[in-house]
C-alpha positions as CSV (number, residue, x, y, z in Angstrom):
1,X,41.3,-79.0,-7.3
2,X,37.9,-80.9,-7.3
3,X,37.3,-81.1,-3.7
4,X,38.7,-77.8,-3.0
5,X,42.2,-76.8,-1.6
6,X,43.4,-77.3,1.7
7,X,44.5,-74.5,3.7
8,X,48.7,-74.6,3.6
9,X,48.7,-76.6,0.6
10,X,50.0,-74.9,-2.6
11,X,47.0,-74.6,-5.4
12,X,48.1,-77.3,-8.4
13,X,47.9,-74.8,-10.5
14,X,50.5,-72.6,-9.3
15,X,53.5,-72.4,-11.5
16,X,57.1,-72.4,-10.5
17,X,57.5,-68.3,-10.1
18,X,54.5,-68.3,-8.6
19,X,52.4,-67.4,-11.3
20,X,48.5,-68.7,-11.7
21,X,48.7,-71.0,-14.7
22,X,45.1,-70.8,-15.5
23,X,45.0,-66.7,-15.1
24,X,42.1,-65.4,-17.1
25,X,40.5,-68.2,-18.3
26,X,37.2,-69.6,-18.1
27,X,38.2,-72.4,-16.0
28,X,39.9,-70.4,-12.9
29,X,37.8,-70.7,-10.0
30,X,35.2,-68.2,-8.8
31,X,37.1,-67.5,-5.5
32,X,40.1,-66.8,-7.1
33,X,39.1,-64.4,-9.6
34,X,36.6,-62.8,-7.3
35,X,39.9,-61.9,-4.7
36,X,40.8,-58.6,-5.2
37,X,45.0,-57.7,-3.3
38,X,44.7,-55.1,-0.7
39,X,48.0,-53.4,0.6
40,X,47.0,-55.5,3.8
41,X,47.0,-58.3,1.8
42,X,50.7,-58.0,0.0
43,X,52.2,-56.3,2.9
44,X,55.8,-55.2,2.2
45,X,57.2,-58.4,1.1
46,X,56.2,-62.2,0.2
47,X,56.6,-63.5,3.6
48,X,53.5,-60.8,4.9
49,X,52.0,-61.6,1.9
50,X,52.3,-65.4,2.5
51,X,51.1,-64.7,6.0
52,X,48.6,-62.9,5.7
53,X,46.9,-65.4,2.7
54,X,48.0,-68.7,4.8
55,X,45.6,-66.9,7.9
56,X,42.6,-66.1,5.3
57,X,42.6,-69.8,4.5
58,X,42.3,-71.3,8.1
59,X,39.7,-68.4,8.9
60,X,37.5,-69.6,5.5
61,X,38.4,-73.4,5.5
62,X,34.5,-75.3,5.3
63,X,33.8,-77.2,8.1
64,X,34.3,-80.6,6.7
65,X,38.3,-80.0,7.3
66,X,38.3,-79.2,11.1
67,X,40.4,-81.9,12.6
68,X,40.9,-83.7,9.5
69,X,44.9,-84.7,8.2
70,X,45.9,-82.7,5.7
């Protein structure tokens, strides 16, 4: 996503079972393959998982998106 992805919105590249469509290749962002899952991070099930990740991308959204629509 050239100008970055919004907190809440799903990545474009995120195929249909939820699977990174660019995994591994040269392309992928840094972010992404520099994230490395914690058991904090997956928690027991894809709803902590999903709440958990959804909090990490308000806490690290850049500035330029407070108050903006998303």
């Amino acid at each position: 996503m050239p100008h970055g992805k919004p907190a809440g919105i799903p990545c474009v590249q995120l195929l249909p079972d939820m699977r990174c469509a660019i995994f591994g290749q040269p392309e992928r962002p840094a972010v992404c393959s520099s994230l490395r899952p914690t058991n904090e991070m997956c928690g027991v099930n894809r709803d902590e998982a999903m709440t958990y990740l959804t909090a990490l991308e308000n806490r690290t959204q850049p500035d330029w998106t407070v108050g903006r629509d998303r």
